[in-house]
Residue frames as a rotation matrix with the C-alpha (Angstrom) as fourth column:
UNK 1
-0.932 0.151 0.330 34.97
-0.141 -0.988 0.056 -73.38
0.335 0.006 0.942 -49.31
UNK 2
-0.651 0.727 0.217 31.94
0.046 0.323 -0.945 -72.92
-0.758 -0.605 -0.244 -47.17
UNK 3
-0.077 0.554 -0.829 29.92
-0.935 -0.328 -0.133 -72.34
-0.346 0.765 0.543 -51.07
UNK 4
-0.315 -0.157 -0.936 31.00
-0.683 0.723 0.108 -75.44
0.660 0.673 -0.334 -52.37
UNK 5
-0.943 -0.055 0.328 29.61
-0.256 0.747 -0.613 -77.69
-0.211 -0.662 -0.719 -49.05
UNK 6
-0.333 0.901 -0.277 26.69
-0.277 0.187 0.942 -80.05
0.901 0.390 0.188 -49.49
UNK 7
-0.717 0.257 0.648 24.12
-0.696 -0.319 -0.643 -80.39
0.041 -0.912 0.407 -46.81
UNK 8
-0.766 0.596 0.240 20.84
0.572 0.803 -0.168 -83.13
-0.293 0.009 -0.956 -46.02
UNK 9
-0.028 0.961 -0.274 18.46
0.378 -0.244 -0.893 -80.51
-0.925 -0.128 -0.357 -47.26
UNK 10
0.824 0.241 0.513 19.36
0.567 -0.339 -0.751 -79.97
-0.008 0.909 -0.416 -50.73
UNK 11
-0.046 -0.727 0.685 21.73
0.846 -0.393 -0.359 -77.30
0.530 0.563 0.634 -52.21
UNK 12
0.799 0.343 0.493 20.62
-0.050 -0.780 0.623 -74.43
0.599 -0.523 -0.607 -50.17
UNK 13
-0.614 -0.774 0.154 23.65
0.214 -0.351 -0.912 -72.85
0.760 -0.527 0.381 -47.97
UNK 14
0.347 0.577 -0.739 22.68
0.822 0.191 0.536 -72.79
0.451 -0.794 -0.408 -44.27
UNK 15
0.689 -0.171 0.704 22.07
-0.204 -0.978 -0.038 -69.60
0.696 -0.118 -0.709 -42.57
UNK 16
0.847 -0.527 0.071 24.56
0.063 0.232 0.971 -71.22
-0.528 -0.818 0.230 -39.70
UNK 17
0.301 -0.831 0.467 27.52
0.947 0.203 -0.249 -70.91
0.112 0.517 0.848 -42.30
UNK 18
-0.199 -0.096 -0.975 27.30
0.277 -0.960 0.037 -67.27
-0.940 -0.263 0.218 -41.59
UNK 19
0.533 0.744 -0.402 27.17
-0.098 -0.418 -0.903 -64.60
-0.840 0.521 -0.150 -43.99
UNK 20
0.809 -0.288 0.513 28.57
0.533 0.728 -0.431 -64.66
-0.250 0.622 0.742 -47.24
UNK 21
-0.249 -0.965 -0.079 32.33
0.733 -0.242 0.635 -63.60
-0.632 0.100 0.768 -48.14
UNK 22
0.155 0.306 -0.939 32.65
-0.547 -0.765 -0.340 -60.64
-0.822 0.567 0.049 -50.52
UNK 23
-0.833 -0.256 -0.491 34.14
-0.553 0.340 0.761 -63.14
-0.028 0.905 -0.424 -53.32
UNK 24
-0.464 0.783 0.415 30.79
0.749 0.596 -0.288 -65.57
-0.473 0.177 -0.863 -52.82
UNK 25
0.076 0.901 -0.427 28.65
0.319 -0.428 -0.846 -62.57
-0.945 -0.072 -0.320 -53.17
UNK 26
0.110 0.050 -0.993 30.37
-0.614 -0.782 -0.107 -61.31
-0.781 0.622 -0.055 -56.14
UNK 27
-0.991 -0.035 -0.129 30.22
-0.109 0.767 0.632 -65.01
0.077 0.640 -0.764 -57.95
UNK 28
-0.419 0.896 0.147 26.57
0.763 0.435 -0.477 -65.24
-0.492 -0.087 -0.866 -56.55
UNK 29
-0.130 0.262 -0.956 26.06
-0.470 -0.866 -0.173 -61.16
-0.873 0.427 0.236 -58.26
UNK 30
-0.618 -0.692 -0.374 27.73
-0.524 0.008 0.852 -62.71
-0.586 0.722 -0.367 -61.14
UNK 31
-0.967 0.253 0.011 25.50
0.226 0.842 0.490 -65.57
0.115 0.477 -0.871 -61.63
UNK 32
-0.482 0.710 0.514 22.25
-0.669 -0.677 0.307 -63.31
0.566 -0.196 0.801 -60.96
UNK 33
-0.609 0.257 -0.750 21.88
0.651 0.703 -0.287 -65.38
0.454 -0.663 -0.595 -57.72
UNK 34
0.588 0.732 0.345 19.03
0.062 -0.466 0.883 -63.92
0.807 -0.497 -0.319 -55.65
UNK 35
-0.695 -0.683 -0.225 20.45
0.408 -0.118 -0.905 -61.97
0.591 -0.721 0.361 -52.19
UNK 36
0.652 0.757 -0.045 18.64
0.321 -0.222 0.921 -61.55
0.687 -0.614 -0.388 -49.06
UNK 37
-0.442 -0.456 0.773 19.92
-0.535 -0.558 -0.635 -59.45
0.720 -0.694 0.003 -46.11
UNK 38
0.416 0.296 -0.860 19.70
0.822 0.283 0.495 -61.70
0.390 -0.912 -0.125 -42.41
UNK 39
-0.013 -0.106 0.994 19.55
0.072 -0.992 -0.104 -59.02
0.997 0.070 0.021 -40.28
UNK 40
0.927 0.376 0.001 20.49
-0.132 0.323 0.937 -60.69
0.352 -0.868 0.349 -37.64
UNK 41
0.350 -0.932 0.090 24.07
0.866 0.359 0.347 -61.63
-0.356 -0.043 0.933 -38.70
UNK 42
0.443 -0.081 -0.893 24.19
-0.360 -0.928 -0.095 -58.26
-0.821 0.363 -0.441 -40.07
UNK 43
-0.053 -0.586 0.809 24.71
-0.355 0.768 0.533 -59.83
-0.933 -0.258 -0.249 -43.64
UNK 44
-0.295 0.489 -0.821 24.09
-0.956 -0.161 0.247 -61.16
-0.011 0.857 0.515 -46.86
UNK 45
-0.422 -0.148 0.895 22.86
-0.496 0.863 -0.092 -64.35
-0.759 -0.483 -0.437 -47.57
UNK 46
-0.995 0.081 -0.055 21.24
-0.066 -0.132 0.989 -66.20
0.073 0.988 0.137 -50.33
UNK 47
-0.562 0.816 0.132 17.62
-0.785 -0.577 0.225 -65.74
0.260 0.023 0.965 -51.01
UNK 48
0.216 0.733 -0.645 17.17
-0.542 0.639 0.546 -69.63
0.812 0.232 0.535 -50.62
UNK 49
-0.455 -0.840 0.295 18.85
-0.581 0.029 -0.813 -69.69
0.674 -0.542 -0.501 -47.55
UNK 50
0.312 0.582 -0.751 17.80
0.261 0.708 0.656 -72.86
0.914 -0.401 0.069 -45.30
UNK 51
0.123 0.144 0.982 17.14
-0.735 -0.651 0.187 -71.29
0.666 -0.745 0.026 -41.67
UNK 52
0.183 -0.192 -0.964 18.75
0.496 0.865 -0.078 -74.10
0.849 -0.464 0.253 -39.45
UNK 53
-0.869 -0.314 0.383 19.21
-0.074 -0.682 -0.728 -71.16
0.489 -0.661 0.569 -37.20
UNK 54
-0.341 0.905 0.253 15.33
-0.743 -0.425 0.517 -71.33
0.575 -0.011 0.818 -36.59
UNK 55
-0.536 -0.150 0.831 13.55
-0.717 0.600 -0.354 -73.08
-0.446 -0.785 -0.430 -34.08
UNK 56
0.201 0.517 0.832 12.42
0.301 0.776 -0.555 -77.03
-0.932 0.362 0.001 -35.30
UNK 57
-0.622 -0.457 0.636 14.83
0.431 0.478 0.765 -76.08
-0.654 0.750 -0.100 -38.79
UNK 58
0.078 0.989 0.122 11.76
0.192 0.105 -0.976 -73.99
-0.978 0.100 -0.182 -40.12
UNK 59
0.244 0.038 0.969 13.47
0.875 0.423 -0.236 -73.99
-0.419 0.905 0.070 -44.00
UNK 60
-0.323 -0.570 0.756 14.09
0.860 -0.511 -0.018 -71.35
0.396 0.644 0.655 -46.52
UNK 61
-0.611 0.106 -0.785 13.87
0.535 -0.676 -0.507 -67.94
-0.584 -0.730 0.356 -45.07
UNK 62
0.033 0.938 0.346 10.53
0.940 -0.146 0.307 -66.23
0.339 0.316 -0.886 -46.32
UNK 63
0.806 0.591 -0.025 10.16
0.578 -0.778 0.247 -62.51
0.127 -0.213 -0.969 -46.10
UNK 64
-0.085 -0.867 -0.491 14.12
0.562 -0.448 0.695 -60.82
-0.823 -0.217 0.526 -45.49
UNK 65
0.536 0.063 -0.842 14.55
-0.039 -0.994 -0.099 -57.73
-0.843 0.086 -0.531 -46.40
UNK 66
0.788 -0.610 0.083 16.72
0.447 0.474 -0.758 -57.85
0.424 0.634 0.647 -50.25
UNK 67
-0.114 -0.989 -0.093 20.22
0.977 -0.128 0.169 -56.55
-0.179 -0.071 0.981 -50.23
UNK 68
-0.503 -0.001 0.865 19.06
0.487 -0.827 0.282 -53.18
0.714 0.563 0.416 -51.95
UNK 69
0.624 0.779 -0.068 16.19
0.217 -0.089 0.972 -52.87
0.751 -0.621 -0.224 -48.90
UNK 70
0.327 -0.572 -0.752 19.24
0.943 0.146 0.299 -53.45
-0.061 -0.807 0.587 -46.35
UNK 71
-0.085 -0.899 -0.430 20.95
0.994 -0.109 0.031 -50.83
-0.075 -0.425 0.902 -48.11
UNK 72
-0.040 0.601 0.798 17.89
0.020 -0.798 0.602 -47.92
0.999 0.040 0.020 -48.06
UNK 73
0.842 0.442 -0.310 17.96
0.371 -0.058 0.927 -48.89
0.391 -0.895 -0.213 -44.15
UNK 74
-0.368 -0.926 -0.084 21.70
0.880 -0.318 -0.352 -47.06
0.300 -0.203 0.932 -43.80
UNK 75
0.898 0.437 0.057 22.02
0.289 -0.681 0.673 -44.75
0.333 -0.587 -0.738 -41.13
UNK 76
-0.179 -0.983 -0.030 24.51
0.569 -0.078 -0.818 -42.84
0.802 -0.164 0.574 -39.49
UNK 77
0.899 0.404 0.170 24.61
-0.175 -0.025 0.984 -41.99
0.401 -0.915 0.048 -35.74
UNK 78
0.028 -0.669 0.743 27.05
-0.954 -0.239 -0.179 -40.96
0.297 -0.704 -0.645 -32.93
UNK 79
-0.524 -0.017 -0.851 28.90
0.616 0.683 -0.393 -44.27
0.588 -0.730 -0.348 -30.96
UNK 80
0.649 0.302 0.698 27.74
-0.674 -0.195 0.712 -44.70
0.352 -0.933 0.077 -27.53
UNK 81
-0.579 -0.815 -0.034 29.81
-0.712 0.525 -0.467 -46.63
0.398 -0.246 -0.884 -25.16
UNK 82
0.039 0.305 0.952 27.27
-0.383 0.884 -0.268 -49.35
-0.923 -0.354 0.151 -24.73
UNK 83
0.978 0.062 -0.201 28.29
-0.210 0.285 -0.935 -49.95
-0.001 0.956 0.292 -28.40
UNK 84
0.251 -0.960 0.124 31.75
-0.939 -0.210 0.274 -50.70
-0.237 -0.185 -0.954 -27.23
UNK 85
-0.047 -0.323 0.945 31.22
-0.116 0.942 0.316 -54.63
-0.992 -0.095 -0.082 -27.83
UNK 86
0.688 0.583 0.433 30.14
0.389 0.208 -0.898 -54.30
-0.613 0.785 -0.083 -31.22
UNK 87
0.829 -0.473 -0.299 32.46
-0.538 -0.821 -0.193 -51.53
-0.154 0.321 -0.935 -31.87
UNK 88
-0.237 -0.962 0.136 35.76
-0.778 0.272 0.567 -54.05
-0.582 0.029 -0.812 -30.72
UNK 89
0.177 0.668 0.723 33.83
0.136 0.711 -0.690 -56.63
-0.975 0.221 0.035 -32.68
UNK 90
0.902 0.397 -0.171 34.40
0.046 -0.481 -0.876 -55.14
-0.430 0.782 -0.452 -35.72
UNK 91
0.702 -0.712 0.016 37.61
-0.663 -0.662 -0.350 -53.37
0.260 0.235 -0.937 -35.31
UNK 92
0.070 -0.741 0.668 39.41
-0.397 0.593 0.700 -56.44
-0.915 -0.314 -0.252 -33.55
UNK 93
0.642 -0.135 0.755 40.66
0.687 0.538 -0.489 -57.86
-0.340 0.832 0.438 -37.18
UNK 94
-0.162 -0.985 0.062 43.53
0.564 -0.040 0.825 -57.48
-0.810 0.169 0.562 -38.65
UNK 95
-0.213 0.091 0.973 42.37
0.976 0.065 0.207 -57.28
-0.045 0.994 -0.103 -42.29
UNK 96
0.752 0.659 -0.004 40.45
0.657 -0.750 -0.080 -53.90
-0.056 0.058 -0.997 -41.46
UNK 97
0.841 -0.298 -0.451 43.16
-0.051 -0.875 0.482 -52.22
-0.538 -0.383 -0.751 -40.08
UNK 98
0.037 -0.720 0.693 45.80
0.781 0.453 0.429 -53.54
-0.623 0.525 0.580 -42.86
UNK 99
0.027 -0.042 0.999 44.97
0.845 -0.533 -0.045 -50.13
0.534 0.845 0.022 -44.95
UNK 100
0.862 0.457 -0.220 44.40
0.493 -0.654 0.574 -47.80
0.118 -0.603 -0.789 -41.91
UNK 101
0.193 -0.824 0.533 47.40
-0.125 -0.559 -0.819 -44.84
0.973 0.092 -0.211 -41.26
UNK 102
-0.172 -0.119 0.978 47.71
-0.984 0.074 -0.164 -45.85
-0.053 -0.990 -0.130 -37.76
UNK 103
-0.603 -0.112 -0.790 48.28
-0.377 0.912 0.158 -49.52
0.703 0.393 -0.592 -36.38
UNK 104
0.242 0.922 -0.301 45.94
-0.046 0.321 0.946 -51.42
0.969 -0.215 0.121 -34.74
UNK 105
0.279 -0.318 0.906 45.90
-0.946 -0.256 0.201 -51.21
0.169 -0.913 -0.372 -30.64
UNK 106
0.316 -0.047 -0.948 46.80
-0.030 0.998 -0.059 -54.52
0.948 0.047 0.314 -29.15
UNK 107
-0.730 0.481 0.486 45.23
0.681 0.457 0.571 -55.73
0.052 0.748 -0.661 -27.42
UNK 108
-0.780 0.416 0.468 42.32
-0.451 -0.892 0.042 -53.77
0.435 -0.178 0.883 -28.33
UNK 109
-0.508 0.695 -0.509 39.51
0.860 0.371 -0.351 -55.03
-0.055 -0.616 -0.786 -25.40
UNK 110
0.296 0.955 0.032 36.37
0.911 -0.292 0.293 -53.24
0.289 -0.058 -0.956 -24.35
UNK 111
-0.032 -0.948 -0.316 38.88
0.862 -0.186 0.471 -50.62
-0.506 -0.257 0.823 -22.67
UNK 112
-0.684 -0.718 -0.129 40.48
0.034 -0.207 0.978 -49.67
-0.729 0.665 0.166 -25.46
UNK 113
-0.454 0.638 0.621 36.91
0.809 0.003 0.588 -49.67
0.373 0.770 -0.518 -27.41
UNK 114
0.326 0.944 -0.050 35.79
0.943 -0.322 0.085 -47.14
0.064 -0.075 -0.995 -25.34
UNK 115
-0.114 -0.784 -0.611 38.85
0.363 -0.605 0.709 -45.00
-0.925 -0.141 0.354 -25.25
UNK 116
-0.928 0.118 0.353 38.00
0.320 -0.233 0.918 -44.84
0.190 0.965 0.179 -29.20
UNK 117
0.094 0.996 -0.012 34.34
0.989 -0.092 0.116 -44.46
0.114 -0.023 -0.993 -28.78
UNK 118
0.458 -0.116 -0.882 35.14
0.689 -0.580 0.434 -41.33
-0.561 -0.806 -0.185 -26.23
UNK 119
-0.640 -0.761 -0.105 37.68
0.422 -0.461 0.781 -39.79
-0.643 0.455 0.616 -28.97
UNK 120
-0.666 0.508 0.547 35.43
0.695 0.158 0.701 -40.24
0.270 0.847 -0.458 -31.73
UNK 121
0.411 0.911 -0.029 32.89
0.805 -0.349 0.479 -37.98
0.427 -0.220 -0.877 -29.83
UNK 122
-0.499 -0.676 -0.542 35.35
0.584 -0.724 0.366 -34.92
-0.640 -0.134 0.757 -29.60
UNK 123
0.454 0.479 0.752 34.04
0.867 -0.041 -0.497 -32.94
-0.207 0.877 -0.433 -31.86
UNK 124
0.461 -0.473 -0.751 36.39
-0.289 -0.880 0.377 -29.86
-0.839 0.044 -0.543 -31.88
UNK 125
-0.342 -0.661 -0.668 38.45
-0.809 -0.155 0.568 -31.37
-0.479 0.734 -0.481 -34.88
UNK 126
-0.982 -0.012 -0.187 36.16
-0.173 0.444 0.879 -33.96
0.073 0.896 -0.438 -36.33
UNK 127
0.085 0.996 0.005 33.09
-0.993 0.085 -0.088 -35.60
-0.088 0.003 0.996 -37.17
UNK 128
-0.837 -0.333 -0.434 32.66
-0.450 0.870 0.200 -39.01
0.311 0.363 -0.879 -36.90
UNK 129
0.129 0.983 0.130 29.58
-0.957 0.089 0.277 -41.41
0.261 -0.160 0.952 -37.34
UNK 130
-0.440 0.150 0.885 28.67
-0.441 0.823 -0.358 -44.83
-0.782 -0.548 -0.296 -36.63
UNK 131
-0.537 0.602 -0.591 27.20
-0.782 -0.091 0.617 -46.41
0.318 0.793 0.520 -40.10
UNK 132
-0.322 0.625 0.711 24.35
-0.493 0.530 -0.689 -48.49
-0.808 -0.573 0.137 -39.33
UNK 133
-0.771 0.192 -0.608 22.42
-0.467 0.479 0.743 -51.21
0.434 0.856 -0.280 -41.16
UNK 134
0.219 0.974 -0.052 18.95
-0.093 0.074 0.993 -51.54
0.971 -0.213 0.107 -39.40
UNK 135
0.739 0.367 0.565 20.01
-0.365 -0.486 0.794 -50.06
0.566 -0.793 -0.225 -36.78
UNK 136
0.924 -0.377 0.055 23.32
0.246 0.701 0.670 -52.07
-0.291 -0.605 0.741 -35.98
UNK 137
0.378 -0.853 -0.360 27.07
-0.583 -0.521 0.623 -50.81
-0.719 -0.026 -0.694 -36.40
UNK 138
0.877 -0.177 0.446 28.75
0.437 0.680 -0.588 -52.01
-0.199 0.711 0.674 -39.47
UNK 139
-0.220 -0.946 0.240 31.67
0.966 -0.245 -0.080 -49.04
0.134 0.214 0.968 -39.45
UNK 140
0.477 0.243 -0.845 32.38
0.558 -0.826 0.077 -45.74
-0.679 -0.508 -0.530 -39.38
UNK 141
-0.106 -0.431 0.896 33.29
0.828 -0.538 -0.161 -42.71
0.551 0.724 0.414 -41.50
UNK 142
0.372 -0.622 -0.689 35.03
0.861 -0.046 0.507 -39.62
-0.347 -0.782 0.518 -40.66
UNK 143
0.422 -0.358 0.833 35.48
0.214 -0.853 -0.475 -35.76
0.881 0.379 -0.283 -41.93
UNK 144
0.341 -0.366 -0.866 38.81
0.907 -0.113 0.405 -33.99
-0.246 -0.924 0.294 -40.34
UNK 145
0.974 0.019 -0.224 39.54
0.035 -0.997 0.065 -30.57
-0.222 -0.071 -0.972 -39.86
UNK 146
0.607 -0.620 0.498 42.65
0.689 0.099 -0.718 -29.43
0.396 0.779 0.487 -41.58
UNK 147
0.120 -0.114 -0.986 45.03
0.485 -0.860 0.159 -26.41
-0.867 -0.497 -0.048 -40.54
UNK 148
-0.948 -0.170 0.269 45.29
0.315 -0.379 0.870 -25.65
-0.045 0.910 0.413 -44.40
UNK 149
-0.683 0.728 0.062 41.36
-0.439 -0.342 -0.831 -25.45
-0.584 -0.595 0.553 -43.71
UNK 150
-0.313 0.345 -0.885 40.53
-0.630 0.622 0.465 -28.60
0.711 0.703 0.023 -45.83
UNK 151
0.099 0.221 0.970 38.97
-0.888 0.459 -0.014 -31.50
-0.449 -0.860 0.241 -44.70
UNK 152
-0.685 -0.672 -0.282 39.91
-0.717 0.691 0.094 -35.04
0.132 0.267 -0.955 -44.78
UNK 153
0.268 0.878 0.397 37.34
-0.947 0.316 -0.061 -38.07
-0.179 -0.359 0.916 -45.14
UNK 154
-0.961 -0.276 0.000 37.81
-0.260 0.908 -0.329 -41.96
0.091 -0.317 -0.944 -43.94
UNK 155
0.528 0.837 -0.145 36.16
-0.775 0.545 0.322 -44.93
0.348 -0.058 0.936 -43.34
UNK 156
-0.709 -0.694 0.124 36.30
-0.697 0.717 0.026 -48.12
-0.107 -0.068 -0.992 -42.13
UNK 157
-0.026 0.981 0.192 34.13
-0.993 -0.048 0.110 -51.05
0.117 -0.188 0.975 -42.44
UNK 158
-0.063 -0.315 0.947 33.92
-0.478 0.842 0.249 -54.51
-0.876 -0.437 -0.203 -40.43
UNK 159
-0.649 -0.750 0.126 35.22
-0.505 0.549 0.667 -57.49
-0.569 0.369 -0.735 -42.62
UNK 160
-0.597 0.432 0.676 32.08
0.503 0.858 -0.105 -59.32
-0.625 0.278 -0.729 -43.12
UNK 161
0.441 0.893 -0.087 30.10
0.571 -0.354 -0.740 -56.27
-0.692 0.277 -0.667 -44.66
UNK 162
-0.185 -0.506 -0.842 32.77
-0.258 -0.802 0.539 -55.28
-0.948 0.317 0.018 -47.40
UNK 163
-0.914 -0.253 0.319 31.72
0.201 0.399 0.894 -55.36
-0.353 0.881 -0.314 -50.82
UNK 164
-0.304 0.948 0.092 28.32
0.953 0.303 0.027 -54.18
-0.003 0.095 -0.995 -50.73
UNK 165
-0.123 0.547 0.828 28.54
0.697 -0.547 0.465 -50.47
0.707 0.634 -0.314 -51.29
UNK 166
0.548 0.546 -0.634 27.70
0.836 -0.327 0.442 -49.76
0.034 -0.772 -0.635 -47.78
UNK 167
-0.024 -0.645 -0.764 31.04
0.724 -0.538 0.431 -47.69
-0.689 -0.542 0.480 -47.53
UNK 168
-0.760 0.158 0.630 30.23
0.305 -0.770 0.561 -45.00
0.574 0.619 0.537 -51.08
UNK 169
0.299 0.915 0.271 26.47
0.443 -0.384 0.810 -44.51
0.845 -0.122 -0.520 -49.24
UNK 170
0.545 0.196 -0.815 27.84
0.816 -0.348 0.462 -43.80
-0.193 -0.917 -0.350 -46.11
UNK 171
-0.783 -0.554 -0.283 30.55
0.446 -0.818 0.364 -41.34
-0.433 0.158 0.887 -47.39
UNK 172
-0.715 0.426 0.554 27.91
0.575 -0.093 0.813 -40.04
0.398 0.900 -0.178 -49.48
UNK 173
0.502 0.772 -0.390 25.34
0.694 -0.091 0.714 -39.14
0.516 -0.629 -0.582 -46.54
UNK 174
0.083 -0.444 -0.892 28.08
0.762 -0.548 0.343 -37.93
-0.642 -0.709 0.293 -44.00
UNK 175
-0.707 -0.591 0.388 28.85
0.683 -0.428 0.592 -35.73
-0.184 0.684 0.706 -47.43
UNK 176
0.121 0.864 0.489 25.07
0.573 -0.463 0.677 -34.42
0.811 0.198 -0.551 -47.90
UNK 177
0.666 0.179 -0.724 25.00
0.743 -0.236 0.626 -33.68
-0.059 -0.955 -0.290 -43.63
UNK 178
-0.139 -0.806 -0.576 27.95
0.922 -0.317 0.220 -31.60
-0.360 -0.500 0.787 -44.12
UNK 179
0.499 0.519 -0.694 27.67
0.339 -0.854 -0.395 -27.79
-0.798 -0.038 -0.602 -44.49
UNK 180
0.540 -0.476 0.694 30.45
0.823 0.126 -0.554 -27.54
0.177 0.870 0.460 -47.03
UNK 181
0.934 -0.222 -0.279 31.86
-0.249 -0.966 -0.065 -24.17
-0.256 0.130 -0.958 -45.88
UNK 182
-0.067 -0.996 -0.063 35.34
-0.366 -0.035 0.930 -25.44
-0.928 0.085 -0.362 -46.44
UNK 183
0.613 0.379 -0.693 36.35
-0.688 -0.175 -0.704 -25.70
-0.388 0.909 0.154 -50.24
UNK 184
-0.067 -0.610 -0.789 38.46
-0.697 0.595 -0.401 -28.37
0.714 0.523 -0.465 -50.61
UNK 185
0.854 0.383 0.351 37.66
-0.463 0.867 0.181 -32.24
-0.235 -0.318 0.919 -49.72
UNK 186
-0.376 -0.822 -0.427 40.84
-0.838 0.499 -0.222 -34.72
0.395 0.274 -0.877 -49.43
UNK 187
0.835 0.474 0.280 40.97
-0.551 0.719 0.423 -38.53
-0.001 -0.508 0.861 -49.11
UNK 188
-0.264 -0.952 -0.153 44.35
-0.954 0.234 0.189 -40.45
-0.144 0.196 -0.970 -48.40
UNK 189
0.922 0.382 0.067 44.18
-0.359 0.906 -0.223 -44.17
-0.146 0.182 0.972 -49.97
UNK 190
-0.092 -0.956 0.278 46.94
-0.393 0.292 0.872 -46.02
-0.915 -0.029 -0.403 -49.87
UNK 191
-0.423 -0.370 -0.827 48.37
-0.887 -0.020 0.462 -47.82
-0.188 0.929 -0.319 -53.18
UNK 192
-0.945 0.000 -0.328 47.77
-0.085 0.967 0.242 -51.23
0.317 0.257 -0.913 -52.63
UNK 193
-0.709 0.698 0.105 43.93
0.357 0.482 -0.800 -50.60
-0.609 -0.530 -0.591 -51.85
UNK 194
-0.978 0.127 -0.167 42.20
-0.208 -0.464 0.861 -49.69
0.032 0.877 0.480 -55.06
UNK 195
-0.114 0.940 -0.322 38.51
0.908 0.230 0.349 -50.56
0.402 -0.252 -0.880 -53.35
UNK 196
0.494 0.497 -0.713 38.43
0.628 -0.772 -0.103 -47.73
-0.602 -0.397 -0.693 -51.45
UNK 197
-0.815 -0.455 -0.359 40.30
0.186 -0.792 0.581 -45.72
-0.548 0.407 0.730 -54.60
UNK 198
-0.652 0.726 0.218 37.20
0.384 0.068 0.921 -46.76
0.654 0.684 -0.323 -56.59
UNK 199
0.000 0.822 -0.569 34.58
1.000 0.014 0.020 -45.57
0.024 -0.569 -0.822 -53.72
UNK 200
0.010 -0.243 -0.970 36.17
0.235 -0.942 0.239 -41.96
-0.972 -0.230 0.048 -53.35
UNK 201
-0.988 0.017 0.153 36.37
0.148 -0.166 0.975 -42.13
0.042 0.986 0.161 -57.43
UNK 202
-0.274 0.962 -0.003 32.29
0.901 0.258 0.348 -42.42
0.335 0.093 -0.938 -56.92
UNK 203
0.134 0.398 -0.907 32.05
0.978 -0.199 0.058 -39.81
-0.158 -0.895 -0.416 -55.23
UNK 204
0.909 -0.332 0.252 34.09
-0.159 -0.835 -0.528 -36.76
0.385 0.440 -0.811 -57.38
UNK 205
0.614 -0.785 -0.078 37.15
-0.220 -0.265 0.939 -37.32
-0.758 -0.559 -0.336 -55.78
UNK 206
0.899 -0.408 -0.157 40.19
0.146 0.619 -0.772 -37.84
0.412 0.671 0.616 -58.32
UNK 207
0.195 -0.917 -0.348 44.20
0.844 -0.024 0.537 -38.49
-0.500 -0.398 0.769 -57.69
UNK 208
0.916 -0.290 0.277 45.98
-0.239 -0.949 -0.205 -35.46
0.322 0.122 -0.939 -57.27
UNK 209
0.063 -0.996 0.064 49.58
-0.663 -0.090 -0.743 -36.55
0.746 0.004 -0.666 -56.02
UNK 210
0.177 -0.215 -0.960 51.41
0.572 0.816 -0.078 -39.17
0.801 -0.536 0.268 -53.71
UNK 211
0.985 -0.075 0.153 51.83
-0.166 -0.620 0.767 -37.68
0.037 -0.781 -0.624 -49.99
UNK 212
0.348 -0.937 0.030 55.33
-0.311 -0.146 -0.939 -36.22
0.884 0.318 -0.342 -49.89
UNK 213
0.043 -0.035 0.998 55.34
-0.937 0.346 0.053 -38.02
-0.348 -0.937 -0.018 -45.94
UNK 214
0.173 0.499 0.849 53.84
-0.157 0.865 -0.476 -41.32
-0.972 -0.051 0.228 -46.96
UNK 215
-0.706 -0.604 -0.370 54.97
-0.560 0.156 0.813 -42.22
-0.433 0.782 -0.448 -50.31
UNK 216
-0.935 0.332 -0.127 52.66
0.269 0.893 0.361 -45.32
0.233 0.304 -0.924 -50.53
UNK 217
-0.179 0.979 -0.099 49.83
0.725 0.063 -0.686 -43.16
-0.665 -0.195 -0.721 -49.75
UNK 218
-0.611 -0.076 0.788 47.82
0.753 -0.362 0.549 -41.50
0.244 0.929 0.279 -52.35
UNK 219
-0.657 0.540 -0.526 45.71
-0.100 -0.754 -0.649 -38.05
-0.747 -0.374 0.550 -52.48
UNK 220
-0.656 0.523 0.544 42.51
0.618 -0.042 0.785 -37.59
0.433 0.851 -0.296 -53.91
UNK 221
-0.865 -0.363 -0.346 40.86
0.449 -0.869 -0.209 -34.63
-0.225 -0.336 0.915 -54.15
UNK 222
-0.056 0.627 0.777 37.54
0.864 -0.360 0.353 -32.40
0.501 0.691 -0.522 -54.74
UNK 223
-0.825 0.126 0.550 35.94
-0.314 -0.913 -0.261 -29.29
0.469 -0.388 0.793 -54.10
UNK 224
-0.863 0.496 0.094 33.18
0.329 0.695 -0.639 -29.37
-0.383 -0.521 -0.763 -51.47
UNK 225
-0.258 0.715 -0.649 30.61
-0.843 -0.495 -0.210 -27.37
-0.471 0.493 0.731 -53.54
């Protein structure tokens, strides 16, 4: 495991390992390990991280924003289609799309990132943001018009930035931004993904029934008041 590797400078985890998995972060939580956001990898990292990334090796990164700082700098903001690398960047990974009601494109190139981008900016039957993290794409969330005259709310969020919350704040926000005129909020979670059952649980949502279509997918429900 890239945690367990020793290095010529000491114990310190080089920022060139990348950021850290969601299981490191939640053994480094565990052990009140200090976390620093590199906001370059778009990332966590630890606080004693040894910048080999830097020019002439310049040692433990000084001054990064924490993890809590990273996650007061969430935004949300329309794609553009010069966000189309970043966008397939994300979205090219299995793992993401392993819970999603629709299967992944394939393959899905720049194309086929902007063909989504373009959708996404329809706005007759949804809303859909971009979630940022100083200013850089990390996922997206999603309110859809119903014809019952509910509305449905999604997410997704790239691989390296799961576990950190990002995806309750952003549902949260897109939730504030919305006008509410429609009284009844739905989220579909499948069974076998109880992360994003807990996030919509944050949020007021609770389980109301299994979709009589989708068996393996669950409802959960509030009012939008």
């Amino acid at each position: 495991m890239q945690s367990e590797r020793m290095h010529d400078h000491g114990a310190s985890r080089p920022r060139s390992d990348g950021p850290l998995t969601q299981d490191e972060r939640r053994q480094m939580m565990a052990r009140n390990t200090g976390l620093a956001f590199d906001p370059v990898q778009i990332g966590s990292v630890p606080q004693d991280v040894f910048d080999d990334l830097a020019p002439a090796g310049e040692g433990p990164k000084a001054g990064w924003p924490s993890v809590r700082d990273a996650a007061e700098s969430l935004t949300l903001r329309g794609w553009a289609l010069s966000d189309a690398p970043e966008f397939r960047r994300l979205l090219d990974d299995p793992s993401v799309w392993a819970h999603m009601p629709t299967a992944k494109p394939e393959p899905l190139d720049r194309s086929v990132a902007e063909t989504l981008i373009t959708l996404s900016n329809d706005a007759a039957h949804h809303v859909v943001r971009a979630i940022c993290v100083r200013g850089r794409p990390v996922g997206q969330v999603r309110l859809e018009r119903l014809s019952d005259g509910s509305v449905e709310v999604s997410y997704w969020i790239g691989r390296a930035h799961w576990g950190g919350g990002i995806a309750t704040r952003a549902l949260r926000k897109l939730l504030d931004e919305h006008d509410g005129s429609e009284t009844r909020l739905i989220a579909r979670i499948h069974r076998d993904n109880p992360a994003s059952a807990r996030v919509v649980g944050k949020l007021g949502f609770v389980f109301e029934s299994h979709d009589p279509a989708k068996p393996d997918w669950m409802i959960f429900a509030r009012n939008a008041a």
